[in-house]
TIFI-200248 format. One record per residue (C-alpha): x, y, z; residue number from 1. Coordinates in steps of 0.2 Angstrom, whole numbers, padded with zeros to 4 digits. Last residue first. Layout:
BEGIN
+-------+-------+-------+-----+
:     u :     v :     w :   n :
+-------+-------+-------+-----+
:     X :     Y :     Z : NUM :
...
+-------+-------+-------+-----+
END
This chain:
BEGIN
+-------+-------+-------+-----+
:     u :     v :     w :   n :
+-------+-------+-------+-----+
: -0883 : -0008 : -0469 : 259 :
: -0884 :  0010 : -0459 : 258 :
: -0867 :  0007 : -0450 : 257 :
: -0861 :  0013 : -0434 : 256 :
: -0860 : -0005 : -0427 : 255 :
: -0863 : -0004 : -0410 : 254 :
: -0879 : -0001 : -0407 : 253 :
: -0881 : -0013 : -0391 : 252 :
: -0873 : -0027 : -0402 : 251 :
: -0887 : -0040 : -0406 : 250 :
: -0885 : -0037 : -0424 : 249 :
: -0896 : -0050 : -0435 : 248 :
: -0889 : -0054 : -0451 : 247 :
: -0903 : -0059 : -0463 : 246 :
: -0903 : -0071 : -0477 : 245 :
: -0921 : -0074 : -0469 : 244 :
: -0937 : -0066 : -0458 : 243 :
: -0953 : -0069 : -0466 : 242 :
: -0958 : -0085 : -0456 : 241 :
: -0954 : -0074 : -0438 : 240 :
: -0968 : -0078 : -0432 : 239 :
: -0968 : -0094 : -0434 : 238 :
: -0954 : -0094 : -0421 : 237 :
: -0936 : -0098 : -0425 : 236 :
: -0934 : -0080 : -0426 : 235 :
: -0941 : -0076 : -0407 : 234 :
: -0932 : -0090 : -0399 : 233 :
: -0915 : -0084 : -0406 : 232 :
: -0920 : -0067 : -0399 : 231 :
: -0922 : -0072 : -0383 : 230 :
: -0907 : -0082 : -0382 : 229 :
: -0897 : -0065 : -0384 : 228 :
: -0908 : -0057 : -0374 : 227 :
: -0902 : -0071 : -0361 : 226 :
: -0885 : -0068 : -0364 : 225 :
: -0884 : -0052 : -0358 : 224 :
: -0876 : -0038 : -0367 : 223 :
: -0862 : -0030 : -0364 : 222 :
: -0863 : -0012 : -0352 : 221 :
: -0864 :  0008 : -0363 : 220 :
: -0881 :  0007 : -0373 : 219 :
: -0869 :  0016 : -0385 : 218 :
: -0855 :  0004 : -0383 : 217 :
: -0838 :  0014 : -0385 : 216 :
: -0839 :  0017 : -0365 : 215 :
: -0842 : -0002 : -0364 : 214 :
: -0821 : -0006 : -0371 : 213 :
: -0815 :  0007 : -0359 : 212 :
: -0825 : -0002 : -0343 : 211 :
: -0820 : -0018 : -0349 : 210 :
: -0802 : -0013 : -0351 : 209 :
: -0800 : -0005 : -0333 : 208 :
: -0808 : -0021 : -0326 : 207 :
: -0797 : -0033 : -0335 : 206 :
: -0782 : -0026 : -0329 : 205 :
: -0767 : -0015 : -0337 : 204 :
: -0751 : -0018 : -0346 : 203 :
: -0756 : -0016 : -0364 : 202 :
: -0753 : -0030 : -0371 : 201 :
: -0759 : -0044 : -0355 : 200 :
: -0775 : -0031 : -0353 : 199 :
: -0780 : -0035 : -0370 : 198 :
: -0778 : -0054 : -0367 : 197 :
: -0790 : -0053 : -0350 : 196 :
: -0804 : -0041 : -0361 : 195 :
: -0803 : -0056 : -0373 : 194 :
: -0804 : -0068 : -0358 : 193 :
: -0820 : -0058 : -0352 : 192 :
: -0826 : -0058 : -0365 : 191 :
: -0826 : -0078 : -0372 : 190 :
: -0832 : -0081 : -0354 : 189 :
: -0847 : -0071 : -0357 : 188 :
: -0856 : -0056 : -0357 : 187 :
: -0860 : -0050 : -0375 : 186 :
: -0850 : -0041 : -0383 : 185 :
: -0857 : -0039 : -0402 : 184 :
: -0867 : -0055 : -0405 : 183 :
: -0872 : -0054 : -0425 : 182 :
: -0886 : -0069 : -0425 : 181 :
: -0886 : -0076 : -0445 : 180 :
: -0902 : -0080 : -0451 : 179 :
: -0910 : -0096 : -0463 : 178 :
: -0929 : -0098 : -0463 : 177 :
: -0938 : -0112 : -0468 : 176 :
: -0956 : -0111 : -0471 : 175 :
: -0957 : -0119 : -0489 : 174 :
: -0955 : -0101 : -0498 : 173 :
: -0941 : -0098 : -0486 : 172 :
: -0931 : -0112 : -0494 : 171 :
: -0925 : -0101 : -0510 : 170 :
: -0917 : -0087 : -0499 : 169 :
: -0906 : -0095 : -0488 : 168 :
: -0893 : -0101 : -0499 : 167 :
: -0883 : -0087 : -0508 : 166 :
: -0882 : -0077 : -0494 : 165 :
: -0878 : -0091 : -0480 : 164 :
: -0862 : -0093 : -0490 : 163 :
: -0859 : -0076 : -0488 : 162 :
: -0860 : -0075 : -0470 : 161 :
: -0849 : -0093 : -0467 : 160 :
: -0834 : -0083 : -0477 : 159 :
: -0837 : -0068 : -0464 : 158 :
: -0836 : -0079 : -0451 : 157 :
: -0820 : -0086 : -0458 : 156 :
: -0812 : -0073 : -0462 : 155 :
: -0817 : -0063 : -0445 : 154 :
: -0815 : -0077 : -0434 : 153 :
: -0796 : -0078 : -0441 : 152 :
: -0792 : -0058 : -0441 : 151 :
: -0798 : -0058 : -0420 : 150 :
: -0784 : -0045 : -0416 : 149 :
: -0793 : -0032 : -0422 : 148 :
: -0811 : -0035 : -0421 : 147 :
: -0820 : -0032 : -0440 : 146 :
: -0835 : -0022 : -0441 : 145 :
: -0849 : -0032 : -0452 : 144 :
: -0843 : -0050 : -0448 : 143 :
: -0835 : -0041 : -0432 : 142 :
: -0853 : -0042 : -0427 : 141 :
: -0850 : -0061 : -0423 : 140 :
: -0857 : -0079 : -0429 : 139 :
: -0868 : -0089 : -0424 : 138 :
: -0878 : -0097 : -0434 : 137 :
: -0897 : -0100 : -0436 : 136 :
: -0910 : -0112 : -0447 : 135 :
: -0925 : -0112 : -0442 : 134 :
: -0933 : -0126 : -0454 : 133 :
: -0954 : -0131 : -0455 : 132 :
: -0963 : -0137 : -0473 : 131 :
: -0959 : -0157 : -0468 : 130 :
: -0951 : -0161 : -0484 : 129 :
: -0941 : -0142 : -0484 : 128 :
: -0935 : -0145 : -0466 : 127 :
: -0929 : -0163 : -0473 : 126 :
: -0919 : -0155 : -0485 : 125 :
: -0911 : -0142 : -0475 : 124 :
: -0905 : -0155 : -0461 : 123 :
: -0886 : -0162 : -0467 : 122 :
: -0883 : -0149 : -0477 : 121 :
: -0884 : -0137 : -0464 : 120 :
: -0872 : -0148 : -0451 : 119 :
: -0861 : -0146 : -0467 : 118 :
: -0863 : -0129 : -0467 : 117 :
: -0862 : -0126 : -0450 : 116 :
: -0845 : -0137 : -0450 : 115 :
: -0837 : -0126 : -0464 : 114 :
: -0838 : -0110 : -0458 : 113 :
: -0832 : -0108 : -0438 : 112 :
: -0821 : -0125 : -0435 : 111 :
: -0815 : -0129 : -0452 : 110 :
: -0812 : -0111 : -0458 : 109 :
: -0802 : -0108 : -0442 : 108 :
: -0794 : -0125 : -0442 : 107 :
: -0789 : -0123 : -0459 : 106 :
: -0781 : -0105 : -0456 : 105 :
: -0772 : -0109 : -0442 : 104 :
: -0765 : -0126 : -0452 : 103 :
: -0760 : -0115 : -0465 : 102 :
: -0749 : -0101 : -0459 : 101 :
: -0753 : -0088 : -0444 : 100 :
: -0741 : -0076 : -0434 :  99 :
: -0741 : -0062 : -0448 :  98 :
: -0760 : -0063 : -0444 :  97 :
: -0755 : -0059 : -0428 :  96 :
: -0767 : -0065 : -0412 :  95 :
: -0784 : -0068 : -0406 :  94 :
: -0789 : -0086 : -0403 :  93 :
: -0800 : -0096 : -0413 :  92 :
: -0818 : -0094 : -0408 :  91 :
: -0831 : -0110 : -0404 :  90 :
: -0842 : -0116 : -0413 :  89 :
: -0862 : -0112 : -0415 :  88 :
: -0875 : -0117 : -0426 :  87 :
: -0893 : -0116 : -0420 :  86 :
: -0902 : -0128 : -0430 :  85 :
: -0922 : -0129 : -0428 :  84 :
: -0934 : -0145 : -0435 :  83 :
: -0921 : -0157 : -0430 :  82 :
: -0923 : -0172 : -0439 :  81 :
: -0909 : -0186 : -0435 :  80 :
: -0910 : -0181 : -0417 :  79 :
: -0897 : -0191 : -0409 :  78 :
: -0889 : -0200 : -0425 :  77 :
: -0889 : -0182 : -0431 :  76 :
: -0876 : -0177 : -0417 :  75 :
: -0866 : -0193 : -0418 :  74 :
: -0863 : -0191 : -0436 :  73 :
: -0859 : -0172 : -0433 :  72 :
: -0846 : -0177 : -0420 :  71 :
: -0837 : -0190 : -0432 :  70 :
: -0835 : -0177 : -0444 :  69 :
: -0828 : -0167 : -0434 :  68 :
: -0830 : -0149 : -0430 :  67 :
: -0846 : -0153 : -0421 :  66 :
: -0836 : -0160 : -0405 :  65 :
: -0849 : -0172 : -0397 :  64 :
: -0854 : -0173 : -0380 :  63 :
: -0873 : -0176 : -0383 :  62 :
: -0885 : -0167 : -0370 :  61 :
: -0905 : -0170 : -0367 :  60 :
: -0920 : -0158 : -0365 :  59 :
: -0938 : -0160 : -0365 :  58 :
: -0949 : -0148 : -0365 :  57 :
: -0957 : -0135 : -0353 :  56 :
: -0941 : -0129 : -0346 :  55 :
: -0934 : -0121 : -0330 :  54 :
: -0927 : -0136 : -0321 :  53 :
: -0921 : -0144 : -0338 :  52 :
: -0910 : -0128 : -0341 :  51 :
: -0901 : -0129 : -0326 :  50 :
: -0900 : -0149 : -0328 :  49 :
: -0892 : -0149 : -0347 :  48 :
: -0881 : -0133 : -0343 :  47 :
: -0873 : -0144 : -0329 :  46 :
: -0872 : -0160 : -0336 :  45 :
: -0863 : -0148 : -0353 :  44 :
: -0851 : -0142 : -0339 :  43 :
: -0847 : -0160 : -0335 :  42 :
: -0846 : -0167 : -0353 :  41 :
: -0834 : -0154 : -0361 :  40 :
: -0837 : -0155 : -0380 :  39 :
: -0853 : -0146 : -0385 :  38 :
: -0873 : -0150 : -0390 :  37 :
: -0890 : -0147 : -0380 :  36 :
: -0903 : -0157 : -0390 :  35 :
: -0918 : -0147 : -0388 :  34 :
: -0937 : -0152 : -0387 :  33 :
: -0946 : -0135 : -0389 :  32 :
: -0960 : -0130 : -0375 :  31 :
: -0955 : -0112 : -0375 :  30 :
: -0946 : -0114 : -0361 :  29 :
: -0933 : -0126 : -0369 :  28 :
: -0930 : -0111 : -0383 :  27 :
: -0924 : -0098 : -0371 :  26 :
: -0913 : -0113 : -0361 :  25 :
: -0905 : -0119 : -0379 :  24 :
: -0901 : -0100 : -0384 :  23 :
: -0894 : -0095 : -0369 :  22 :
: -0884 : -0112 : -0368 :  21 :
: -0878 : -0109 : -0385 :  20 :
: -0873 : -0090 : -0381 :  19 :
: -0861 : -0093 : -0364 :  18 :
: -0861 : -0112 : -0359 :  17 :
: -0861 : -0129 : -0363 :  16 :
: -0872 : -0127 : -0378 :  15 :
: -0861 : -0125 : -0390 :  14 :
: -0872 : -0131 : -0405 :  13 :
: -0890 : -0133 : -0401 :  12 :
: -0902 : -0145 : -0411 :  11 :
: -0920 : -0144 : -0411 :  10 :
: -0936 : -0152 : -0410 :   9 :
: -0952 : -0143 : -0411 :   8 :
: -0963 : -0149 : -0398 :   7 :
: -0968 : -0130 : -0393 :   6 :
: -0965 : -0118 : -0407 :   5 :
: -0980 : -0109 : -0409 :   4 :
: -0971 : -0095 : -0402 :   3 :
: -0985 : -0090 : -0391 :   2 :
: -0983 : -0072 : -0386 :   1 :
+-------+-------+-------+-----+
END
């Protein structure tokens, strides 16, 4: 299937690795020009030539930090007008809630609500002149089935999910779509230290917690990152015009939820 995406331009938060890189190598081969965004500037070299190697458009790298201000400045000075946004910040750590006062809180809704808002802000009006936006963040199934452990992802995802909501439904009539992508586990680094902290609590190993944690999957194994990616490249599609203020699940039917 053609896409009809090719020489689109687009920016890729978190690109470095895990879910962003999916996302930015699945939308490279389909011909889009992509801006390959994260911190660490030697793993982001690496995504940015892996990727490049297997892509029909162009791709470059920016190491910026999208949680700053100063990091979404540079970000837009590199593509001022991305035609597709693929939000994406890391998670804050696991822990107590009991254990957490303000700053915890701050950086969490900092980090995973209000950067892809601004970042949002910063492109949606443009999408609109030019009758073209994909808009997507990443966020997490425990925005529908909370993680415990994970209580500051899952305020401030689910704080980003309802902002989403109440925006993303007017610009669909100029061709710009707004969706959310609901990883559940999905193979990554981020997994496999969770399964890693987990196994520090409880006294066993990684392995005999991932094979516990899959059995409650009902595909029963993580996802792969690169189905992931494919389906970021399938709803910034044409396609996919009639698709917005969704929350896409990407959990191997994990959620037991009709809604």
């Amino acid at each position: 299937m053609d896409l009809q995406i090719s020489a689109k331009s687009a920016i890729v938060c978190g690109a470095s690795k895990g879910l962003g890189k999916a996302c930015g190598a699945a939308l490279a081969a389909e011909g889009v020009n992509v801006l390959l965004v994260a911190r660490g500037e030697q793993t982001l070299a690496t995504a940015e030539a892996e990727i490049a190697a297997r892509s029909t458009g162009e791709v470059r790298s920016l190491a910026a930090d999208v949680t700053t201000e100063a990091g979404r400045d540079a970000i837009f000075a590199a593509c001022p007008h991305p035609d597709i946004l693929v939000n994406n910040a890391g998670g804050p750590p696991p822990g107590n809630f009991r254990d957490w006062g303000q700053e915890e809180w701050f950086t969490a809704v900092n980090n995973n609500m209000y950067s892809a808002i601004d970042m949002i802000k910063r492109c949606l009006d443009g999408m609109i002149d030019r009758r073209f936006g994909r808009i997507l963040n990443i966020t997490s199934v425990a925005v529908k089935q909370p993680v415990d452990g994970l209580g500051l992802s899952n305020g401030a995802r689910a704080g980003l999910t309802g902002f989403i909501s109440s925006i993303a439904r007017d610009p669909c009539r100029y061709n710009v779509t707004i969706n959310n992508l609901l990883p559940g586990y999905i193979a990554t680094d981020r997994l496999k230290g969770l399964h890693e902290n987990i196994a520090k609590q409880k006294s066993s190993t990684a392995e005999e917690v991932a094979s516990a944690l899959y059995k409650t999957i009902p595909a029963q194994r993580p996802g792969d990152p690169d189905e992931f990616g494919a389906t970021c490249a399938f709803l910034c599609s044409q396609q996919a015009a009639y698709i917005t203020a969704q929350n896409i699940l990407i959990d191997g039917g994990l959620y037991p939820g009709t809604l």
